[in-house]
SEMAR-621321 format. One line per 4 residues: number of its first residue (from 1); their letters; for each residue x, y, z of N, C-alpha, C. Coordinates in steps of 0.02 Angstrom, whole numbers, plus 32768, in hexadecimal, padded with zeros to 4 digits. Layout:
NUM> A> X,Y,Z,X,Y,Z,X,Y,Z; ...
END
This chain:
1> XXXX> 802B,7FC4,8000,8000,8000,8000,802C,803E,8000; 801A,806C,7FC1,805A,80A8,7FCE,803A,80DE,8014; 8074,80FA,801D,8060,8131,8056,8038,8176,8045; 8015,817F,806B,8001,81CF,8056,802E,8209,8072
5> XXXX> 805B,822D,8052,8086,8253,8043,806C,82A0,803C; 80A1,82C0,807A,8082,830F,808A,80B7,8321,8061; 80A0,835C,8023,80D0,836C,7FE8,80E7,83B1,8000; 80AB,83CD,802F,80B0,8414,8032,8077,842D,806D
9> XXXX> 8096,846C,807F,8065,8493,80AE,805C,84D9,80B5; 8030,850E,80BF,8031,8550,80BF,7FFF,854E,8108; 7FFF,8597,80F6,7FB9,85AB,8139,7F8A,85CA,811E; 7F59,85F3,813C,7F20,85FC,811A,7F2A,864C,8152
13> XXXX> 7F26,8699,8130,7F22,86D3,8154,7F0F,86D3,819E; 7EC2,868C,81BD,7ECC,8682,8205,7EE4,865E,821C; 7F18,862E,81F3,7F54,860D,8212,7F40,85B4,8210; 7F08,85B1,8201,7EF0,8558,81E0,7F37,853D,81C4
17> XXXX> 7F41,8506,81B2,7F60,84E1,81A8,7F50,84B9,815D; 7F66,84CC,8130,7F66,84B0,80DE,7F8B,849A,80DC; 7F6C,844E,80BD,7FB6,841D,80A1,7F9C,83E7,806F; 7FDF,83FA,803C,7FC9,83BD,7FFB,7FE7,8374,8000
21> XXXX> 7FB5,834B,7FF1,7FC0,82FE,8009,7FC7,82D4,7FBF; 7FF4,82A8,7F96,7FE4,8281,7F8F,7FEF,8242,7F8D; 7FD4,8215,7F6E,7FB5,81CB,7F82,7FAF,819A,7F40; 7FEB,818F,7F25,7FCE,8170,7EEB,7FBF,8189,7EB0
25> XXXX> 7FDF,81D8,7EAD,7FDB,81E2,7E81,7F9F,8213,7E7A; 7F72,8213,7EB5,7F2B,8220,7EAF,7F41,827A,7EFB; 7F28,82B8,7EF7,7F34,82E1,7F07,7F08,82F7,7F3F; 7F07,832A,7F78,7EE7,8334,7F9B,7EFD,837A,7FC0
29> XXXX> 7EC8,83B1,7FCC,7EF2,83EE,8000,7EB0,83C5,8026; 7EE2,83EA,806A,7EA4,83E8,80B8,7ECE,8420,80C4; 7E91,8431,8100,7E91,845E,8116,7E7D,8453,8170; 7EAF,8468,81A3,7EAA,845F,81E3,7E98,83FE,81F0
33> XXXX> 7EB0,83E1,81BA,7E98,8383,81B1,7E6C,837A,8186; 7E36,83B6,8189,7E09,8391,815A,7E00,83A0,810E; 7DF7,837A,80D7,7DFC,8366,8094,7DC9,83A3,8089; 7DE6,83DF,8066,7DD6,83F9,8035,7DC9,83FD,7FF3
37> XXXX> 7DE5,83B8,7FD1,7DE4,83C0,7F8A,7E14,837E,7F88; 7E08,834F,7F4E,7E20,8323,7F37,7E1E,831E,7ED8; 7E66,82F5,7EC1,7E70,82FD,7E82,7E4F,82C4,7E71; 7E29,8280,7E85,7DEC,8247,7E71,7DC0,8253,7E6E
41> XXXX> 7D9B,8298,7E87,7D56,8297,7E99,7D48,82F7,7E8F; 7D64,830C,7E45,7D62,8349,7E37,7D1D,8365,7E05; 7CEA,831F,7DF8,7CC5,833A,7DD9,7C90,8367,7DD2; 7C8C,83AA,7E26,7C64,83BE,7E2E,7C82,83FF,7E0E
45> XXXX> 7CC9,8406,7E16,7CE6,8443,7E0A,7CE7,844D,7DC5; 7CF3,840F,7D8B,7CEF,8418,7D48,7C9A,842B,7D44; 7C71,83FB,7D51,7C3A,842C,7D67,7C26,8482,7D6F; 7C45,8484,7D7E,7C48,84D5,7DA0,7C57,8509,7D5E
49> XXXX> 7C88,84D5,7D3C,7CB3,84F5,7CFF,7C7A,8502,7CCC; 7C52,84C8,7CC7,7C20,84B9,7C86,7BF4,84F0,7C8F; 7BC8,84EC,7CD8,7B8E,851F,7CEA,7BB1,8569,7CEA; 7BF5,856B,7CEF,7BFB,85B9,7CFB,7BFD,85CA,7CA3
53> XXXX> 7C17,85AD,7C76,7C33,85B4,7C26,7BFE,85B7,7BF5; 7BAB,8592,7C24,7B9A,858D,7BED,7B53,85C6,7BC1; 7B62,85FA,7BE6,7B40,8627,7BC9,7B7D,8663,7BAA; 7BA3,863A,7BA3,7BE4,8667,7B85,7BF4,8667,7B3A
57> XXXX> 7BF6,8695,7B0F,7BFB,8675,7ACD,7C42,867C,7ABE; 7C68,863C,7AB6,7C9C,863E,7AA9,7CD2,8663,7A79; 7C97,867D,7A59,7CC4,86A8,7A07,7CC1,86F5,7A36; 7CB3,86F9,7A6C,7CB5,873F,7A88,7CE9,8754,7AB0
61> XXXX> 7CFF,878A,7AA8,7D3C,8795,7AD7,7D18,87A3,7B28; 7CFE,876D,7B54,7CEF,875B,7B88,7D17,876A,7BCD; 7D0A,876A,7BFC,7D44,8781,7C37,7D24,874D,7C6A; 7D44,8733,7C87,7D28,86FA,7CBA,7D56,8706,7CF1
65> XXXX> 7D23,86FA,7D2A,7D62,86E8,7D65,7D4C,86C5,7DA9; 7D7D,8692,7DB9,7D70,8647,7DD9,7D90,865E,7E2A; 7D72,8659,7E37,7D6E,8660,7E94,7D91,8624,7EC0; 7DD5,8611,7EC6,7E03,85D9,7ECB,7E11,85AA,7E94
69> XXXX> 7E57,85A8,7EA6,7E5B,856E,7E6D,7E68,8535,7E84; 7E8C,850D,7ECA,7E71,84E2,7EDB,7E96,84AC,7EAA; 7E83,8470,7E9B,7EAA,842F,7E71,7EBC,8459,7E24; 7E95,848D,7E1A,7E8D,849F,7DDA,7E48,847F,7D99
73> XXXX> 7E29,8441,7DD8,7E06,8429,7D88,7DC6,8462,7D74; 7DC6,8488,7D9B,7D87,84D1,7D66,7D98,84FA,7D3E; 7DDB,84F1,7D35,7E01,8537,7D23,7E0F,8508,7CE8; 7E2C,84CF,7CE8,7E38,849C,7CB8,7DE4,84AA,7C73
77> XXXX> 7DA3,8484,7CAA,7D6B,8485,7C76,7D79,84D1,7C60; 7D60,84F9,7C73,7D63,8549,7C5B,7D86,854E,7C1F; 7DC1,8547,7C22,7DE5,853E,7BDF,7DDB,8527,7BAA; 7DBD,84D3,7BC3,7D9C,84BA,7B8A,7D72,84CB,7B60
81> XXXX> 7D34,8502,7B80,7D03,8514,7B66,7D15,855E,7B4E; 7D3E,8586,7B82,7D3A,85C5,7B5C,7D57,85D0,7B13; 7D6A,8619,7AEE,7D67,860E,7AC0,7DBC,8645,7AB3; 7DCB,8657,7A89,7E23,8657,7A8A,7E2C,86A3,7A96
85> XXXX> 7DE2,86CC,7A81,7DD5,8713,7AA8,7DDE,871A,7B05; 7DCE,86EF,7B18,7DA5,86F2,7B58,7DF3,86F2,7B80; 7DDB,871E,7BC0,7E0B,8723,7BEC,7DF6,8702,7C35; 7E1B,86F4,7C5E,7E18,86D7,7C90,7E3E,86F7,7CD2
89> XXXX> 7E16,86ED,7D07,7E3D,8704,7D46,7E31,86D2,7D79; 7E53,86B3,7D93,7E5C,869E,7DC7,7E85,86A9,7DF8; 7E6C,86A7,7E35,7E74,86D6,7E7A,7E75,869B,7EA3; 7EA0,86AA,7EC0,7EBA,8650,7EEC,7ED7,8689,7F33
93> XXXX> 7EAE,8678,7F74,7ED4,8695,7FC3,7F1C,868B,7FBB; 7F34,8645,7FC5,7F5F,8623,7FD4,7F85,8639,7F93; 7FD7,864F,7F99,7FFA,865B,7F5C,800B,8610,7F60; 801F,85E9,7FA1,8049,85AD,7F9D,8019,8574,7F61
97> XXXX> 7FDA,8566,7F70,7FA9,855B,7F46,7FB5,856A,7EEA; 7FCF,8585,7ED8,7FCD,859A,7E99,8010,8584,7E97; 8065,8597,7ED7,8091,855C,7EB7,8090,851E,7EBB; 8077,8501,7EE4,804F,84BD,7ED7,803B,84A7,7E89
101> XXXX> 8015,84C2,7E82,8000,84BF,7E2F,8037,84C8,7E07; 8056,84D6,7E10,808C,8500,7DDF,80C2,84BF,7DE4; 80D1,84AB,7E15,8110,846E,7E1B,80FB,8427,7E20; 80C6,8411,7E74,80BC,83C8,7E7C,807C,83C6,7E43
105> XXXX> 8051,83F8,7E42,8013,83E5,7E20,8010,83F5,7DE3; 805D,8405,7DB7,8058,841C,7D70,8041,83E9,7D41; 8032,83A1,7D4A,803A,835C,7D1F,7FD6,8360,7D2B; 7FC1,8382,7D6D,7F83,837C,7D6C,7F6A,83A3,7D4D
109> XXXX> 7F6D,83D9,7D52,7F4B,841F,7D39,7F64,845B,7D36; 7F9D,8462,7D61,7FCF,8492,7D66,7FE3,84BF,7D15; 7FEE,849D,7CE4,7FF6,84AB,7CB1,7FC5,84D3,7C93; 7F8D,84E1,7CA3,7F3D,8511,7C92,7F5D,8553,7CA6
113> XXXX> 7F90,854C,7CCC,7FA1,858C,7CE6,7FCA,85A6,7CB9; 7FFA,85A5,7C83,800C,85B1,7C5E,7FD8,85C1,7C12; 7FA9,85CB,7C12,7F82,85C3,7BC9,7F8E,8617,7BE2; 7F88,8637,7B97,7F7F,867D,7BA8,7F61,86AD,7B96
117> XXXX> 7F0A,8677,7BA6,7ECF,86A6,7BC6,7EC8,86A3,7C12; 7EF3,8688,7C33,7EFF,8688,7C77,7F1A,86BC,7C99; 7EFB,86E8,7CC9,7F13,870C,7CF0,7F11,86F8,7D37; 7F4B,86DF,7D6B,7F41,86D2,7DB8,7F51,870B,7DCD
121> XXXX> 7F19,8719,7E0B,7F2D,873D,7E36,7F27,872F,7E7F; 7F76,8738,7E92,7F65,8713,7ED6,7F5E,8745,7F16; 7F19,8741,7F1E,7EDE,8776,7F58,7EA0,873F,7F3F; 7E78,8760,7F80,7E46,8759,7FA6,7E12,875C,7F74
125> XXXX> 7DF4,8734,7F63,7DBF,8755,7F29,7D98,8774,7F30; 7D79,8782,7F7C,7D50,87B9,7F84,7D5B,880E,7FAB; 7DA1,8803,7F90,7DDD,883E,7F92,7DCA,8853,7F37; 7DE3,8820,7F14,7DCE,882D,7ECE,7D91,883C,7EAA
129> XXXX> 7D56,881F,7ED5,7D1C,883C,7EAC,7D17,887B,7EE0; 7D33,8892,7F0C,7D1A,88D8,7F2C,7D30,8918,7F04; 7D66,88FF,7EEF,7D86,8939,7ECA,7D92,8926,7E85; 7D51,8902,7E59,7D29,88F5,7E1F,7CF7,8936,7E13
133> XXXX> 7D06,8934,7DE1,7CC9,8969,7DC0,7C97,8953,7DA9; 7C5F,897D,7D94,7C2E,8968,7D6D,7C1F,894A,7D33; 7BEB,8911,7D33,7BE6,88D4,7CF4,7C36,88D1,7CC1; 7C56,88AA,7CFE,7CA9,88A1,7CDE,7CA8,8858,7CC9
137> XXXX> 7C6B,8823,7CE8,7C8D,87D1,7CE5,7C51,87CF,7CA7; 7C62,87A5,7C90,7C26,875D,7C6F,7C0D,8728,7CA6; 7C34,871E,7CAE,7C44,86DF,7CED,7C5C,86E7,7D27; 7C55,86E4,7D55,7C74,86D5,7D9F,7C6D,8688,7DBD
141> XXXX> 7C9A,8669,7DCD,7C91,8631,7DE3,7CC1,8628,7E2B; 7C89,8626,7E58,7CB5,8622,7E9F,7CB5,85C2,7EB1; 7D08,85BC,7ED3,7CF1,8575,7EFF,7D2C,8589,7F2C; 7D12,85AF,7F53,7D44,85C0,7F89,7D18,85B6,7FCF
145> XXXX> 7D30,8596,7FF7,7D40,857C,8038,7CEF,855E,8036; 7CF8,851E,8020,7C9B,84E9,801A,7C77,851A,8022; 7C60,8557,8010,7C30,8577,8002,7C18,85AB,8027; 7BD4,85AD,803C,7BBA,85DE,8064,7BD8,85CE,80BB
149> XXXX> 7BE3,858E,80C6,7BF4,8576,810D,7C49,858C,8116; 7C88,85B6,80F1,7CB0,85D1,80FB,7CE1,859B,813C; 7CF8,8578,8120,7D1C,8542,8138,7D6D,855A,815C; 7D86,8578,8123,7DCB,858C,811A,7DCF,85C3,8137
153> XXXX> 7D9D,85F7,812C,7DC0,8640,814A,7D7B,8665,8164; 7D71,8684,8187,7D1A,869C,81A5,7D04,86D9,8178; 7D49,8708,8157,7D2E,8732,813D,7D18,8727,80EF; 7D13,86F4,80C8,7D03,86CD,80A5,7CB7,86D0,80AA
157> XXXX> 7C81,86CF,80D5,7C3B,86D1,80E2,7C2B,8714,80BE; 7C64,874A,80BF,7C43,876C,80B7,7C2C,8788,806D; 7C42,874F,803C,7C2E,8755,7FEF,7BE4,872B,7FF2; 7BBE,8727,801A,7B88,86EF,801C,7B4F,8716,8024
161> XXXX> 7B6D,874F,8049,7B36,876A,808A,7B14,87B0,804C; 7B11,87D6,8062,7AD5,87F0,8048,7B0C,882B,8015; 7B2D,885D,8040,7B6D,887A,802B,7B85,8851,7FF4; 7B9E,8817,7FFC,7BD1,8802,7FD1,7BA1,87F0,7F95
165> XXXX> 7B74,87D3,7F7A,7B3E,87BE,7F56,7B2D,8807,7F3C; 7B2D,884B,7F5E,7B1C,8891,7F26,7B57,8881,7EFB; 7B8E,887A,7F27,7BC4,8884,7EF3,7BD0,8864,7EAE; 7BAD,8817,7EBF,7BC2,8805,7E8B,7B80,8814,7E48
169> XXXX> 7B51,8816,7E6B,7B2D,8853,7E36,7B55,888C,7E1A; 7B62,88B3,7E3C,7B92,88E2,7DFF,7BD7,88D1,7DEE; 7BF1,88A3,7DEF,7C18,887E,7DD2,7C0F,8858,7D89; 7BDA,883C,7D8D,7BA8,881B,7D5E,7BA1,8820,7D25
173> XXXX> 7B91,8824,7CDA,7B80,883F,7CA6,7B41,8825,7CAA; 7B0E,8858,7C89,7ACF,8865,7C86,7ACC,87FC,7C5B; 7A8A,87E0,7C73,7A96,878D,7C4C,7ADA,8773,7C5D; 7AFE,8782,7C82,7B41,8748,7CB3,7B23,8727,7CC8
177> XXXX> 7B44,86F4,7CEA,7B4B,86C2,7D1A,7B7B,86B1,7D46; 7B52,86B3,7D8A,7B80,869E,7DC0,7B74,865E,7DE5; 7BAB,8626,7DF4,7B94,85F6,7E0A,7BDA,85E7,7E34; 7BA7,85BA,7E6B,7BCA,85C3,7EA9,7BDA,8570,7ECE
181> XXXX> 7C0C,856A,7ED4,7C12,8517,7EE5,7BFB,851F,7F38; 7BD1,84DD,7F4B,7BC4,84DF,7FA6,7BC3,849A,7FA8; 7BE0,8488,7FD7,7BDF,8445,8017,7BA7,8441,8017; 7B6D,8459,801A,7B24,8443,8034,7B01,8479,802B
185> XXXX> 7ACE,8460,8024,7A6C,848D,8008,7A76,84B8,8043; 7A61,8521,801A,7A67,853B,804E,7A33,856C,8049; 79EF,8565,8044,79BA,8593,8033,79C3,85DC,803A; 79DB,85C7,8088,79CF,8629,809C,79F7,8659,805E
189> XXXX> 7A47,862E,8034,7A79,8640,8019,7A4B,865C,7FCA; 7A24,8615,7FC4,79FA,8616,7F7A,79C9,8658,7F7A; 79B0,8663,7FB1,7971,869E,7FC1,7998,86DC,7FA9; 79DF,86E6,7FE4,79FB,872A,7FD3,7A09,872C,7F74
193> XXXX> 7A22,86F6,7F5F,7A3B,870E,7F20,79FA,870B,7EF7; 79BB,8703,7EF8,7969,871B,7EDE,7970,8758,7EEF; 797A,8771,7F35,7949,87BB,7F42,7986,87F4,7F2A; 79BB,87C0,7F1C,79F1,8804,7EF8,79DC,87F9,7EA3
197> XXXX> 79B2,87DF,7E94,7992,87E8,7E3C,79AB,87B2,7E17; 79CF,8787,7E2A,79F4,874B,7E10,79B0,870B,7E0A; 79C0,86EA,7DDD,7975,86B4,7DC8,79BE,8667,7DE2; 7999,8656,7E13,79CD,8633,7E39,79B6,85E9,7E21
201> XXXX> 79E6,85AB,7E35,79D4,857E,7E09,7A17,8539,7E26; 79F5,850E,7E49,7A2A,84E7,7E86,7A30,84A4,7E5B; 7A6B,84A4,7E42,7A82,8474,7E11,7AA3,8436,7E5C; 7A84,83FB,7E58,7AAC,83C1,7E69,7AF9,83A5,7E3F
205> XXXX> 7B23,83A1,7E81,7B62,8382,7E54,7B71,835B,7E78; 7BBD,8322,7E5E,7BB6,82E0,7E6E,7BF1,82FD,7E8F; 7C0E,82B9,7EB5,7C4F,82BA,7EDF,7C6D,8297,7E8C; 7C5C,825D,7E7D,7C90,823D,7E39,7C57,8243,7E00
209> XXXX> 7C6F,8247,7DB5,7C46,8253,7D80,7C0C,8219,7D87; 7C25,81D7,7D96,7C0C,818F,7D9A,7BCD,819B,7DD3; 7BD6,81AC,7E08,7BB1,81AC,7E3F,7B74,81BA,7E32; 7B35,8190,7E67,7B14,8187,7E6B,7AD6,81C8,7E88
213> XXXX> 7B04,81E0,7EAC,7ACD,8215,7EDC,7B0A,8257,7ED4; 7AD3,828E,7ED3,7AF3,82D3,7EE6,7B1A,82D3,7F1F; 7B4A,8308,7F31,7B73,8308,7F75,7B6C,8346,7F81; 7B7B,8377,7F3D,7B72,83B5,7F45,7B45,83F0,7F29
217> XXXX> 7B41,8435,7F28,7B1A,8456,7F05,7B4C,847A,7EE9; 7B23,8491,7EAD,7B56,84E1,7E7F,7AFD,84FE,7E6F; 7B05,8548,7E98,7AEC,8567,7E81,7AEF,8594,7E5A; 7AB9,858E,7E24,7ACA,85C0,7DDE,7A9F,85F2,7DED
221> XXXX> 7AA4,863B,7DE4,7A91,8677,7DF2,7AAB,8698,7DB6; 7A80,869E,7D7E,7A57,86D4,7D46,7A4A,870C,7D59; 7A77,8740,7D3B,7A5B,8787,7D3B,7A2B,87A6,7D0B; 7A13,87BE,7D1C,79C6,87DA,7CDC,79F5,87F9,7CA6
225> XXXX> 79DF,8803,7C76,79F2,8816,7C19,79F1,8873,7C43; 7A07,8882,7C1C,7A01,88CB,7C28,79CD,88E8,7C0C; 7996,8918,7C36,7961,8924,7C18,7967,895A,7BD3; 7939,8949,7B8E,793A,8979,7B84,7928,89AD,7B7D
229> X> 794C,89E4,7B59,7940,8A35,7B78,7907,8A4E,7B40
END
């Protein structure tokens, strides 16, 4: 039986404990012990990729931007689908996270980071949509810290809550889409992004493509067409 192998470690701004594991070949961060993300069981995040891309028309010079990057497999789909106009931002807390990608995890996905409609930026993503301007994305696609329940860092809640949800309204382009990876069904989360004008819409995703039952949600949140004048 091979060993499971600590490759690497960082901290997290309140001092948590991140570390990449692997096992066979097969990848893992945790966080304070517990499994944040695995490279066997990534099909919620390619997920994430499909629902955020696909009101995007690829022949358009598009602007997207992904809220952690994590193993890399959303940033991976994204690519697949976008189109050779389209730009990309991804915003990763952790800088150590992105060298990760860059060295142990380049054979996984690491290499997406080099295409160059890729822009990383390593901050806070809701540092980055604060000091976003108006209807700048096509797309926003967050999967930072399992969702509305803010695992990793507390100030993280506050892209969920009522504040952070205006923002990503004017962030938005008039007909965008924002979709949001969560650990688990979170109504009160689904309500706020309705009464901020978003036509909300709780997509089931799997832990493996194969699997039998949902594990997780991605909520998709539609902004209205721009009215016209």
């Amino acid at each position: 039986m091979k060993p499971h192998l600590t490759l690497a470690q960082t901290r997290t701004p309140s001092g948590l404990l991140v570390t990449l594991h692997d096992h066979d070949g097969n990848y893992a961060i945790r966080c304070a012990g517990a499994e944040l993300m695995h490279s066997s069981a990534a099909a919620s995040e390619a997920l994430l990729g499909e629902l955020g891309l696909a009101r995007v028309d690829p022949k358009a010079a598009a602007r997207i931007l992904i809220g952690g990057l994590g193993l890399g497999f959303t940033l991976r789909r994204v690519l697949a689908l976008a189109g050779p106009r389209t730009k990309i931002q991804v915003a990763e807390l952790l800088p150590d996270v992105v060298t990760w990608n860059r060295t142990f995890l380049r054979s996984l996905n690491g290499e997406c980071l080099d295409d160059p409609r890729v822009e990383v930026i390593e901050a806070d993503v809701t540092v980055v949509l604060t000091k976003t301007g108006r209807s700048v994305y096509d797309a926003v696609l967050l999967d930072i810290d399992n969702g509305p329940m803010a695992m990793v860092q507390a100030d993280n809640r506050r892209v969920y809550q009522e504040a952070g949800i205006r923002t990503l309204v004017r962030v938005i382009k008039p007909g965008g889409r924002v979709v949001i990876w969560s650990a688990s069904p979170d109504r009160a989360f689904a309500l706020r992004l309705a009464k901020a004008g978003f036509k909300v819409t709780a997509v089931p995703a799997r832990l493996h493509a194969t699997a039998k039952r949902a594990t997780y949600i991605i909520y998709v949140a539609d902004a209205p067409e721009a009215r016209a004048e």
